[in-house]
C-alpha positions in Angstrom: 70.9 114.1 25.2 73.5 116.4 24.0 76.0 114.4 21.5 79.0 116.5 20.8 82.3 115.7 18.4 85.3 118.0 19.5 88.1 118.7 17.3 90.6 119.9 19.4 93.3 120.4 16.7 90.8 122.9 14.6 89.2 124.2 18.1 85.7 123.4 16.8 83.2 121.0 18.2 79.5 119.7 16.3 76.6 118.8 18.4 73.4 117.4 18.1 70.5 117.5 20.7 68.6 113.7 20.6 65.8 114.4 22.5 64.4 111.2 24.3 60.6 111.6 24.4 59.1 113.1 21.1 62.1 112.4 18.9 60.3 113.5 15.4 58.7 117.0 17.3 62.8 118.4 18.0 65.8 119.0 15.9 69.0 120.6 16.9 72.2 120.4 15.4 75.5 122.7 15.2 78.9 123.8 16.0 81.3 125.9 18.5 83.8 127.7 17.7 86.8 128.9 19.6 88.7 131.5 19.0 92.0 133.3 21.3 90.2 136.4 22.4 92.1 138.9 24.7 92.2 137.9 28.3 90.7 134.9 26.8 88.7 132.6 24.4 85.2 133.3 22.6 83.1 130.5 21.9 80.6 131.3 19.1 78.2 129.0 17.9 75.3 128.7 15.4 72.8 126.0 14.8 69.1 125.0 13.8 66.4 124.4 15.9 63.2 123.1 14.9 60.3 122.1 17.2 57.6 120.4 14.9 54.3 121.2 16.9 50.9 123.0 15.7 50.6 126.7 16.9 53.2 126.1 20.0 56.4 125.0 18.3 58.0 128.9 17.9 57.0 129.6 21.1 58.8 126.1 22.7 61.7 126.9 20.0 62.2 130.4 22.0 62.1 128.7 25.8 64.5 126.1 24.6 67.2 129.0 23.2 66.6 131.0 26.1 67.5 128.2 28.1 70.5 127.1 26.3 71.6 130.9 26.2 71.3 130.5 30.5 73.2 127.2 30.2 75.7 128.4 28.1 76.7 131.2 30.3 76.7 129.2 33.4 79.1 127.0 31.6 81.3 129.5 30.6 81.6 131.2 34.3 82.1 127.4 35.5 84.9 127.0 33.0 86.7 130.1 34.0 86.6 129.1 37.6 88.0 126.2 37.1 90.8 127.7 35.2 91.3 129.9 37.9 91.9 127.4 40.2 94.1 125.5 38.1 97.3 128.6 37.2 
């Protein structure tokens, strides 16, 4: 479960990932950024992410950011789209 706080006035937003099965074996926490790029907006973020499991837990840590970095950019392309659409 992704929970995330958006401040709309500072253009920032904090998250935190709750996972639902093995809650004490994941934590994820941390912010977005947005900032007027040309053409544009970038989004940066940083965060920790900790998967508390014997010899597999870098290895699951590594799956999970490649598949936020995938969700991320789908987001993004979906986002522009939508803007698109809407001027």
């Amino acid at each position: 479960v992704d929970d995330t706080t958006y401040d709309l006035a500072a253009a920032t937003a904090t998250f935190r990932i709750q996972p639902e099965h093995y809650a004490n074996r994941l934590r994820c926490s941390g912010r977005y950024r947005l900032r007027a790029a040309p053409g544009g907006c970038r989004r940066s973020i940083e965060g920790d992410l900790t998967v508390s499991y014997p010899l597999v837990g870098r290895a699951v840590e590594r799956a999970i950011l490649s598949g936020l970095e995938d969700h991320l950019g789908a987001e993004a392309d979906l986002i522009g789209r939508w803007l698109a659409r809407r001027a």
